[in-house]
N, CA, C and O atoms as CSV, one atom per row, in Angstrom:
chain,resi,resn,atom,element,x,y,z
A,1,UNK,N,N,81.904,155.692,165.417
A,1,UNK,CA,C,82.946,156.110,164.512
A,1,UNK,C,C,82.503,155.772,163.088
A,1,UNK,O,O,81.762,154.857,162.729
A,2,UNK,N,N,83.131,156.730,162.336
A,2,UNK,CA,C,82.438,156.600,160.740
A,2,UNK,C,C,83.203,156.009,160.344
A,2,UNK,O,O,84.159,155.914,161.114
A,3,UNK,N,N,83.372,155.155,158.836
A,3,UNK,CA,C,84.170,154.314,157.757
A,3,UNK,C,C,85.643,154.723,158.059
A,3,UNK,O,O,86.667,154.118,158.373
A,4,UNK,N,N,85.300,155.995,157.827
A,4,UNK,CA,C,86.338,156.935,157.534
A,4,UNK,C,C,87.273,157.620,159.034
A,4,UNK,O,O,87.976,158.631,159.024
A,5,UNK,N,N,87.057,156.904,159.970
A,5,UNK,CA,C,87.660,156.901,160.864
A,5,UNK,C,C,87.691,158.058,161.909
A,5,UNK,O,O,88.427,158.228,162.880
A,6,UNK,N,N,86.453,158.951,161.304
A,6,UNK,CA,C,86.179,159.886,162.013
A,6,UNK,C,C,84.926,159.562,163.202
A,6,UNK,O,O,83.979,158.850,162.867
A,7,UNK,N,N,85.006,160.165,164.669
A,7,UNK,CA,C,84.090,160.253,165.372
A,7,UNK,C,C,82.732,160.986,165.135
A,7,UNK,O,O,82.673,162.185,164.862
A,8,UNK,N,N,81.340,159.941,165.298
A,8,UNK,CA,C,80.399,161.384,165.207
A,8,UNK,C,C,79.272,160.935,166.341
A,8,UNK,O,O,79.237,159.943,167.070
A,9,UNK,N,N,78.598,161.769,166.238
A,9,UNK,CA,C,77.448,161.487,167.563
A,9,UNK,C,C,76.079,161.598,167.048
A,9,UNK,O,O,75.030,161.964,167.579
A,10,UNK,N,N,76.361,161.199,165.914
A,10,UNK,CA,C,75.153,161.166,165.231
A,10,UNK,C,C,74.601,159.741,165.302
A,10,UNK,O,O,75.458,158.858,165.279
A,11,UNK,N,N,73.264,159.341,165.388
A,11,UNK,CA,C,72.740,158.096,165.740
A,11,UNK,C,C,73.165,157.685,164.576
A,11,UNK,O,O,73.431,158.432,163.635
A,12,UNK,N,N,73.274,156.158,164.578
A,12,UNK,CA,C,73.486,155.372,163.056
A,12,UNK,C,C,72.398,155.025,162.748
A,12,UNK,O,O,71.495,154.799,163.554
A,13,UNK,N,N,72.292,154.901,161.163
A,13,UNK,CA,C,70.578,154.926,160.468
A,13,UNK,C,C,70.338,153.084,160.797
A,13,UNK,O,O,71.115,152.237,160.356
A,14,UNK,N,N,69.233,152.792,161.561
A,14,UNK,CA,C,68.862,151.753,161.388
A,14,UNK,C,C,68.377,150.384,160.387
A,14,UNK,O,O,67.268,150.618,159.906
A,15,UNK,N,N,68.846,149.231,160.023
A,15,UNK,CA,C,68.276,148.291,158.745
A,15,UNK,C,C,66.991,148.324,158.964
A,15,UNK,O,O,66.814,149.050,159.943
A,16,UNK,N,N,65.787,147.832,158.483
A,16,UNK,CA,C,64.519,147.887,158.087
A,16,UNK,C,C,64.464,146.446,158.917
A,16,UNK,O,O,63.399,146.555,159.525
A,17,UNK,N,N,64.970,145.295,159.237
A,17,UNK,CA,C,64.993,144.227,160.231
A,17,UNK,C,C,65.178,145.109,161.567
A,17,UNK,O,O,64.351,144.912,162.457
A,18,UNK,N,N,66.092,145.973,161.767
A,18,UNK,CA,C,66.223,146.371,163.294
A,18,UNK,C,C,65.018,147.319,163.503
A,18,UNK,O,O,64.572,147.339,164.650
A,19,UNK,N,N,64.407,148.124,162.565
A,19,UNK,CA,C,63.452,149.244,162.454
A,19,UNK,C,C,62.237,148.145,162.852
A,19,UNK,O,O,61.731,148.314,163.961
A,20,UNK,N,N,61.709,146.981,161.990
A,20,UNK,CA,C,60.938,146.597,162.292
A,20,UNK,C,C,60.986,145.368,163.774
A,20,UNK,O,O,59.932,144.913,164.220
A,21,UNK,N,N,62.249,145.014,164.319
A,21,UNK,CA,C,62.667,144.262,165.955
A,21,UNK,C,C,61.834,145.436,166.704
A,21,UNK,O,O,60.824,145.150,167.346
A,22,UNK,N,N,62.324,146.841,166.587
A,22,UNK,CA,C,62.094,147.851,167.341
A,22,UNK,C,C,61.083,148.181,167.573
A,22,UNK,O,O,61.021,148.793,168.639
A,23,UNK,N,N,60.092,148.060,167.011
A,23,UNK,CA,C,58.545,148.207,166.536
A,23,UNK,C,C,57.988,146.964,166.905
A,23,UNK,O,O,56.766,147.084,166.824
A,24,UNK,N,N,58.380,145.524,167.368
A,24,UNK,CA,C,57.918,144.592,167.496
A,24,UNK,C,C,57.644,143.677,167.151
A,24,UNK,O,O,57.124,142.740,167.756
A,25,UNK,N,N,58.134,143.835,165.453
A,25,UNK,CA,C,57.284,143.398,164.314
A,25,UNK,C,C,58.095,142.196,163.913
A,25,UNK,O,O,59.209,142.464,164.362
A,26,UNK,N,N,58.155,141.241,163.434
A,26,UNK,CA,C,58.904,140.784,162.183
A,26,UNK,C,C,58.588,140.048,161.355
A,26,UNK,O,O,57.437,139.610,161.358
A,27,UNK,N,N,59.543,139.655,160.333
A,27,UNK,CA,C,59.456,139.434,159.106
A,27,UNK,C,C,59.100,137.881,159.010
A,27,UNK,O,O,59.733,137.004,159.599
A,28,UNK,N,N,57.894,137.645,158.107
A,28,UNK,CA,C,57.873,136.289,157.773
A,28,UNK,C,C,58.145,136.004,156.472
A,28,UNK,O,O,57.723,136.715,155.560
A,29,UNK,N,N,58.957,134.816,156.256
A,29,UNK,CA,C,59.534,134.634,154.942
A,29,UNK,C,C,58.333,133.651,154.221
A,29,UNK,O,O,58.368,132.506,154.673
A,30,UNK,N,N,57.513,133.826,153.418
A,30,UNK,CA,C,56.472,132.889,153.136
A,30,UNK,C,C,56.687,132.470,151.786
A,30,UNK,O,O,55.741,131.914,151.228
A,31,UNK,N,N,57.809,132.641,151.125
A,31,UNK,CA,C,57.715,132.355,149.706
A,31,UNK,C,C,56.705,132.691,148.820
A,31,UNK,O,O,56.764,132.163,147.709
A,32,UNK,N,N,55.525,133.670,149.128
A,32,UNK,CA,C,54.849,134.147,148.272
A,32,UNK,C,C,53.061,133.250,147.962
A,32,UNK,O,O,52.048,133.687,147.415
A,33,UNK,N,N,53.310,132.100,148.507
A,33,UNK,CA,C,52.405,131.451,148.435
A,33,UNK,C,C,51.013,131.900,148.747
A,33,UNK,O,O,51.190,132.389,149.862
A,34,UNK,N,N,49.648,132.060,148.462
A,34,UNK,CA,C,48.937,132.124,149.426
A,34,UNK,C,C,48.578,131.317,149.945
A,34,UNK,O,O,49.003,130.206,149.629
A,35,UNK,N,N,47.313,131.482,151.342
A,35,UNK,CA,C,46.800,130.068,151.748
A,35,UNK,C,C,46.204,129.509,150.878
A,35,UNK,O,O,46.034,129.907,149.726
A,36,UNK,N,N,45.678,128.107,151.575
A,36,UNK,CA,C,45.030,126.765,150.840
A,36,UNK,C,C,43.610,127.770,151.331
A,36,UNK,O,O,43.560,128.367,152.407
A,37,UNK,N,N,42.515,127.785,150.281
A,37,UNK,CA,C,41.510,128.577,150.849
A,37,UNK,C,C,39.984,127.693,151.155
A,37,UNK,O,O,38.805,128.047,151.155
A,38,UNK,N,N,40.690,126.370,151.407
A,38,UNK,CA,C,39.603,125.512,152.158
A,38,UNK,C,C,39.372,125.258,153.731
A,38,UNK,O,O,40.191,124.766,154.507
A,39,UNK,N,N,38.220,125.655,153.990
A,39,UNK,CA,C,37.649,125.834,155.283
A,39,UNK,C,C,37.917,124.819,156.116
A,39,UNK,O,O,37.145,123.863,156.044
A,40,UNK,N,N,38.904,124.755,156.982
A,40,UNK,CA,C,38.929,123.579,157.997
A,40,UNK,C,C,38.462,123.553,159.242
A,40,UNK,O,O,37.700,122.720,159.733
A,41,UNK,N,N,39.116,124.831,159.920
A,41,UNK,CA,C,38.344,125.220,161.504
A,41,UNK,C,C,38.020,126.592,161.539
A,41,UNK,O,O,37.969,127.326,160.552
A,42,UNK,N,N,37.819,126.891,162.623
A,42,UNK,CA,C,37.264,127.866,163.415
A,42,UNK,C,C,38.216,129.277,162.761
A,42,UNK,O,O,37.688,130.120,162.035
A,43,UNK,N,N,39.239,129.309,163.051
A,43,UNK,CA,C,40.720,130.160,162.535
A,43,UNK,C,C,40.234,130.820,160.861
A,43,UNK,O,O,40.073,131.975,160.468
A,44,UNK,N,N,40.133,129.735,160.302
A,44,UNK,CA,C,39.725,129.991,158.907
A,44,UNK,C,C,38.790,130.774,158.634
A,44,UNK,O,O,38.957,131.837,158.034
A,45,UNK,N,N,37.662,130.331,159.051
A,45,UNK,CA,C,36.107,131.445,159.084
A,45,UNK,C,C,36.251,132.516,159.502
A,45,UNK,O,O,35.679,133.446,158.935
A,46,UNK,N,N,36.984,132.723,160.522
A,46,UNK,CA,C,37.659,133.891,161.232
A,46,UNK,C,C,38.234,134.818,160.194
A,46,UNK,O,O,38.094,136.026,160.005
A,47,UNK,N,N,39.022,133.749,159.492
A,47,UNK,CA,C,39.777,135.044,158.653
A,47,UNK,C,C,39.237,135.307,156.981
A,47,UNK,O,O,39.740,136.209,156.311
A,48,UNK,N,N,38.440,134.635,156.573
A,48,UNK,CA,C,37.304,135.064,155.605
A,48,UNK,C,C,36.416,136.034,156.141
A,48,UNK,O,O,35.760,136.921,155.594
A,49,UNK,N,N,36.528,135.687,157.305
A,49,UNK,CA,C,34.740,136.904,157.897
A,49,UNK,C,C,35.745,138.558,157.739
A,49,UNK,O,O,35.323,139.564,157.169
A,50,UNK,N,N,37.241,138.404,158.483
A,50,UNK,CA,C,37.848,139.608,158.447
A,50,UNK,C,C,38.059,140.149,156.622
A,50,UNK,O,O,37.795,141.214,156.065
A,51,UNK,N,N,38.535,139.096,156.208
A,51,UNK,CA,C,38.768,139.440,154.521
A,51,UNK,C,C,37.291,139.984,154.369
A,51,UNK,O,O,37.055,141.190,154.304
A,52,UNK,N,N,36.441,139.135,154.322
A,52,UNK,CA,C,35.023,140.004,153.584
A,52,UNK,C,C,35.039,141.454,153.727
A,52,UNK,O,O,34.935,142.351,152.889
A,53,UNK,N,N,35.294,141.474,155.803
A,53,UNK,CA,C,34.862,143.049,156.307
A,53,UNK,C,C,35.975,144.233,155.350
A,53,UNK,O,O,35.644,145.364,154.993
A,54,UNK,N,N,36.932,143.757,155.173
A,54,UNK,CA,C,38.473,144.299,154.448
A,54,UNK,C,C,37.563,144.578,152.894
A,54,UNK,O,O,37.479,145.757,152.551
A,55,UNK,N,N,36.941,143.577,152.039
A,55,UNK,CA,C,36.333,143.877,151.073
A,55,UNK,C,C,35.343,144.645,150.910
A,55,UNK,O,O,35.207,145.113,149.780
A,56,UNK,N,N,34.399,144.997,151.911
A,56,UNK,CA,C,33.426,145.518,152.347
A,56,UNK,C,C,34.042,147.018,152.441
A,56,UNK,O,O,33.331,147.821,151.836
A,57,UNK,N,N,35.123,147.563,153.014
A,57,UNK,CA,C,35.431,148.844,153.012
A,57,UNK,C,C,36.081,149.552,152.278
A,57,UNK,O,O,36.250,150.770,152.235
A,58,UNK,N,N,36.666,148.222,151.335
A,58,UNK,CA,C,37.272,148.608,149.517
A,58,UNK,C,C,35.553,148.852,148.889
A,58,UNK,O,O,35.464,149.607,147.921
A,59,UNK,N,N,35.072,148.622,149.088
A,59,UNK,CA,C,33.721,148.498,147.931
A,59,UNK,C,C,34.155,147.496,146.998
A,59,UNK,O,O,34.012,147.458,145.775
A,60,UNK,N,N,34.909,146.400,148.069
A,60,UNK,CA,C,34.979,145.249,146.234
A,60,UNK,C,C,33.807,144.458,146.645
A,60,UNK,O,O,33.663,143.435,145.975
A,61,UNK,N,N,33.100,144.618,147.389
A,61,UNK,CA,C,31.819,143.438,147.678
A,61,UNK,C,C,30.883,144.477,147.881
A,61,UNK,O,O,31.233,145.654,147.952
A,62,UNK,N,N,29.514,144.038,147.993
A,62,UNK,CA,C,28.387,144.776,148.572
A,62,UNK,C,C,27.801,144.250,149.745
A,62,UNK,O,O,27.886,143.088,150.142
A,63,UNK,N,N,27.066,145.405,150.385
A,63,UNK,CA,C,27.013,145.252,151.901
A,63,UNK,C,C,25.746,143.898,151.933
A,63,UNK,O,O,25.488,143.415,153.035
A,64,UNK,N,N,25.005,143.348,150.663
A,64,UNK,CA,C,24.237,142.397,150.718
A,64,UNK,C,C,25.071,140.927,151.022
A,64,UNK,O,O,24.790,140.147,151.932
A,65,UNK,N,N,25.911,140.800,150.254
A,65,UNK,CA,C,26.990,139.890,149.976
A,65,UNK,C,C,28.022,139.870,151.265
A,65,UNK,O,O,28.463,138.824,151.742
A,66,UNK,N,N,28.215,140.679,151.563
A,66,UNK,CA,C,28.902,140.969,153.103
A,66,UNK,C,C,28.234,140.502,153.766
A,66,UNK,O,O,28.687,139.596,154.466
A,67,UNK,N,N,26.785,140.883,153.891
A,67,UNK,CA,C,25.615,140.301,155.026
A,67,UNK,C,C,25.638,138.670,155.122
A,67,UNK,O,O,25.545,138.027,156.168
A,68,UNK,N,N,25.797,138.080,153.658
A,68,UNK,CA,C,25.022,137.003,153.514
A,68,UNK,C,C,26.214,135.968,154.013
A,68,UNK,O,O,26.040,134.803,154.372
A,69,UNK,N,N,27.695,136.815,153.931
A,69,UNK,CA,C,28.937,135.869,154.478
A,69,UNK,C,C,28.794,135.977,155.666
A,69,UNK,O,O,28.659,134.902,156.250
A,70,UNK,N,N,28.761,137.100,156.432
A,70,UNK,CA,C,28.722,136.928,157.928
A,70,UNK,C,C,27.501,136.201,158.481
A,70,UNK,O,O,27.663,135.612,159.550
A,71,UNK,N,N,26.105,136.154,157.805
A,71,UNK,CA,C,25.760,135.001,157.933
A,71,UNK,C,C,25.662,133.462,157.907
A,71,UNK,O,O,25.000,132.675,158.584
A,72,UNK,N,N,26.590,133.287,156.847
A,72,UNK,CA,C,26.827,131.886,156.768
A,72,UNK,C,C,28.520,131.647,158.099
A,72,UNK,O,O,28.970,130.580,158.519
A,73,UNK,N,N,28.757,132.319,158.239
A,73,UNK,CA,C,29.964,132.322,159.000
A,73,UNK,C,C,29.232,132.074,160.567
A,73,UNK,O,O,29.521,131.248,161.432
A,74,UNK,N,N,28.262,133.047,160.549
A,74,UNK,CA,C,27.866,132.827,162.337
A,74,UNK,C,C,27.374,131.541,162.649
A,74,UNK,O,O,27.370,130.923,163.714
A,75,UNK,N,N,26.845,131.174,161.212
A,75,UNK,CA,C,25.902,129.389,161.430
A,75,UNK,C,C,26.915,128.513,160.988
A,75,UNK,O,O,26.587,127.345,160.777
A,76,UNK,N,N,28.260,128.909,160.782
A,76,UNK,CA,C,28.721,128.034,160.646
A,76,UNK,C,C,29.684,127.849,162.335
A,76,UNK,O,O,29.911,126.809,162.954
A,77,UNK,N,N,30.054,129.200,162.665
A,77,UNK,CA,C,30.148,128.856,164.037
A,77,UNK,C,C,29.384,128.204,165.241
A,77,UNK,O,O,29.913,128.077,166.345
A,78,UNK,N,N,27.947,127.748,164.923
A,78,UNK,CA,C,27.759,127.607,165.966
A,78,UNK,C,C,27.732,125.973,165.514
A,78,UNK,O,O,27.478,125.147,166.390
A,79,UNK,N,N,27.977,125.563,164.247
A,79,UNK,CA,C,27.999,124.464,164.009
A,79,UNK,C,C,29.057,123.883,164.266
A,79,UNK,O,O,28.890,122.674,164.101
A,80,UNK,N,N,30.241,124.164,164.643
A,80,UNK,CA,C,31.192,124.335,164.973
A,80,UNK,C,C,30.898,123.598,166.388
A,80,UNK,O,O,31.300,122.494,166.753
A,81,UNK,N,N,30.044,124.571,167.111
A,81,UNK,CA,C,29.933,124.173,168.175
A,81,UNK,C,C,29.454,122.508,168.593
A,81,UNK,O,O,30.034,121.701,169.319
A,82,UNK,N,N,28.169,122.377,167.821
A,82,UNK,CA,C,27.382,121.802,167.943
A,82,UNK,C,C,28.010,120.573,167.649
A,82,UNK,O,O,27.760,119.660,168.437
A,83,UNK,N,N,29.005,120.251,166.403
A,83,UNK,CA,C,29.839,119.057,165.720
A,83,UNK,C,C,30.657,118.893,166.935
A,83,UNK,O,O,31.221,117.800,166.980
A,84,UNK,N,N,30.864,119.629,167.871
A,84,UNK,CA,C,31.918,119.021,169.235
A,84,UNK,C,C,31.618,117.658,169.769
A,84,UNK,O,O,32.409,116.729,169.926
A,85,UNK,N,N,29.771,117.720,170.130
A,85,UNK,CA,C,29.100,117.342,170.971
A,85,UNK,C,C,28.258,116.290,170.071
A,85,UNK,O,O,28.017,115.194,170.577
A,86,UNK,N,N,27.866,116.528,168.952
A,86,UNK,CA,C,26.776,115.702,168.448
A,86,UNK,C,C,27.661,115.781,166.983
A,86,UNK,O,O,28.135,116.699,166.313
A,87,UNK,N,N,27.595,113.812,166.835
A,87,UNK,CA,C,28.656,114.074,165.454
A,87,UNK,C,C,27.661,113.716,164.129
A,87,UNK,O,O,27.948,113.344,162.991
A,88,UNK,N,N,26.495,113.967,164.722
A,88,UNK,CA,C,25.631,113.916,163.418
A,88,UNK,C,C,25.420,115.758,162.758
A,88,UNK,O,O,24.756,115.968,161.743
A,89,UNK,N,N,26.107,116.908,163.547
A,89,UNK,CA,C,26.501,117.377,162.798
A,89,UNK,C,C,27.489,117.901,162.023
A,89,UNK,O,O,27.414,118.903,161.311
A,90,UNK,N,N,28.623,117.019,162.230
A,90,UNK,CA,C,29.294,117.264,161.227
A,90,UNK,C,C,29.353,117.503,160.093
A,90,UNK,O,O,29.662,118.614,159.663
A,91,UNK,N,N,28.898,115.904,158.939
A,91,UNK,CA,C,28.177,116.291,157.815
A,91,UNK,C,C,27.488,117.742,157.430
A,91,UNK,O,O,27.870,118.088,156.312
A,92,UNK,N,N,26.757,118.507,157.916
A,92,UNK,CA,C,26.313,119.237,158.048
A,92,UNK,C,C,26.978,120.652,158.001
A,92,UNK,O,O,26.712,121.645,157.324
A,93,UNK,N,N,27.888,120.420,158.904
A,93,UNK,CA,C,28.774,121.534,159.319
A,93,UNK,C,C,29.925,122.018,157.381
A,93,UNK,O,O,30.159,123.028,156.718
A,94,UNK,N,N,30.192,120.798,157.326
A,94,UNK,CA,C,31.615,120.325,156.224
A,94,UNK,C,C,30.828,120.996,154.811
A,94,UNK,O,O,31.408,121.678,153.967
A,95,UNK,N,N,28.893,120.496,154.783
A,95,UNK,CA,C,28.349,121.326,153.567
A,95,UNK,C,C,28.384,122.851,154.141
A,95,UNK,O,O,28.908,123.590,153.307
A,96,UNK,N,N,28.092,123.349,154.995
A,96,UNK,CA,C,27.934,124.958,155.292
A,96,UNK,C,C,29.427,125.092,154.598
A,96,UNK,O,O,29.476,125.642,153.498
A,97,UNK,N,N,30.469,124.679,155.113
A,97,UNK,CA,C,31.989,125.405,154.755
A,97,UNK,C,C,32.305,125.433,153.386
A,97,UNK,O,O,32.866,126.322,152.746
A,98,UNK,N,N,31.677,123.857,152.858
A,98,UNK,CA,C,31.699,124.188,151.598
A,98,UNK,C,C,30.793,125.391,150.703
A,98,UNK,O,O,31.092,126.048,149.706
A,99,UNK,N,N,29.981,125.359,151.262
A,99,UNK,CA,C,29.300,126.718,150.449
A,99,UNK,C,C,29.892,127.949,151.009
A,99,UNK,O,O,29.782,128.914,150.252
A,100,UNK,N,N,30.302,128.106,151.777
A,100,UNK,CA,C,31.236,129.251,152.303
A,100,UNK,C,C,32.324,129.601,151.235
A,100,UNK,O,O,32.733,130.526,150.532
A,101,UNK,N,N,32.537,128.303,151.545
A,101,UNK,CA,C,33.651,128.278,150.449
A,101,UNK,C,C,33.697,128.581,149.219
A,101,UNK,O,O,34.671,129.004,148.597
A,102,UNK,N,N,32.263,128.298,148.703
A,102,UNK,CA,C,32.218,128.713,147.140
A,102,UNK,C,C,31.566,129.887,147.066
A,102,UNK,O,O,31.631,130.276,145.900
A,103,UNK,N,N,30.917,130.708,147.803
A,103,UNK,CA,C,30.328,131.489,147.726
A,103,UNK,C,C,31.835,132.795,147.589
A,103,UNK,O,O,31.696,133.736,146.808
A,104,UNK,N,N,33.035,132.673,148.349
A,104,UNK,CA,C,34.359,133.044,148.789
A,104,UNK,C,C,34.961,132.971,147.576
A,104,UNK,O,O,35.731,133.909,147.372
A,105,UNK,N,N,34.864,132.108,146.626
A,105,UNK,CA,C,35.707,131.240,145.554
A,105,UNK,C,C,35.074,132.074,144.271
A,105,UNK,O,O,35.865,132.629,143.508
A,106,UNK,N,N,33.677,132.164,144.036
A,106,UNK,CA,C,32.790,132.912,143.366
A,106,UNK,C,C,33.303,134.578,143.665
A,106,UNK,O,O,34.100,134.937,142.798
A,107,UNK,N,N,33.049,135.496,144.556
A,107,UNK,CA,C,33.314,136.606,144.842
A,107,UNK,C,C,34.661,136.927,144.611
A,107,UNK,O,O,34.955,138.035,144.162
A,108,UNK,N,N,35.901,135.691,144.986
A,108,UNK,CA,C,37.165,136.441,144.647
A,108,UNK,C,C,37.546,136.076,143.120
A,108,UNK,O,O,38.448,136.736,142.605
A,109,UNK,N,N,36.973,135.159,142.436
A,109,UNK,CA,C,37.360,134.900,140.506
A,109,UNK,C,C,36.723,136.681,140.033
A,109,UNK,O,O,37.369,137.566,139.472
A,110,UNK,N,N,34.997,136.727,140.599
A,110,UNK,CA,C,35.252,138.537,140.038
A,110,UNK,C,C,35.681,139.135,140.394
A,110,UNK,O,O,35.937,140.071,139.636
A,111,UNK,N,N,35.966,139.202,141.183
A,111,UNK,CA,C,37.209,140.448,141.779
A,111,UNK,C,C,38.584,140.568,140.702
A,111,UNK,O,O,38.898,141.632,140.168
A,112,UNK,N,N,39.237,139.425,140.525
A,112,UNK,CA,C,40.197,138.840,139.617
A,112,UNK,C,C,39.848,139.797,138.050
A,112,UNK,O,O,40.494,139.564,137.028
């Protein structure tokens, strides 16, 4: 039934919360913040390696610079690994992220 007290059989237009329930989706309220963009685990590298590939198909990076992150990303995964088991590489591991990190930190100020 409409406002106006008339019957109709017309579907009612859905809110953009029920449009996106319906779809699966929802809303995160993040206050706008971005992340902290220091490398802690595994998750993180993960989602720099996806950002690069995302930059890589804008043409805001070049496919050298793309190369040279997904390289430092794969050695940093396996360091990853390796810091499980042997904690002499940790140290090791914490400088790779940091240069990850700046190499990440460097590429997104030009972008800026």
């Amino acid at each position: 039934m409409r406002a106006d007290g008339v019957k109709s059989d017309a579907p009612r237009a859905l809110s953009a919360r029920e449009k996106a329930r319906a779809r699966g989706l929802r809303l995160i309220h993040g206050g706008g913040e971005g992340r902290d963009a220091t490398l802690r685990d595994r998750n993180d590298v993960a989602r720099l390696l996806a950002a690069s590939a995302a930059d890589l198909l804008l043409h805001r990076i070049s496919t050298a610079r793309a190369s040279e992150i997904e390289e430092r990303v794969n050695r940093a995964l396996r360091l990853f690994d390796r810091a499980r088991t042997e904690p002499l590489a940790r140290p090791i591991l914490r400088r790779e992220l940091d240069q990850l990190e700046a190499i990440w930190r460097e590429g997104r100020e030009a972008r800026r």
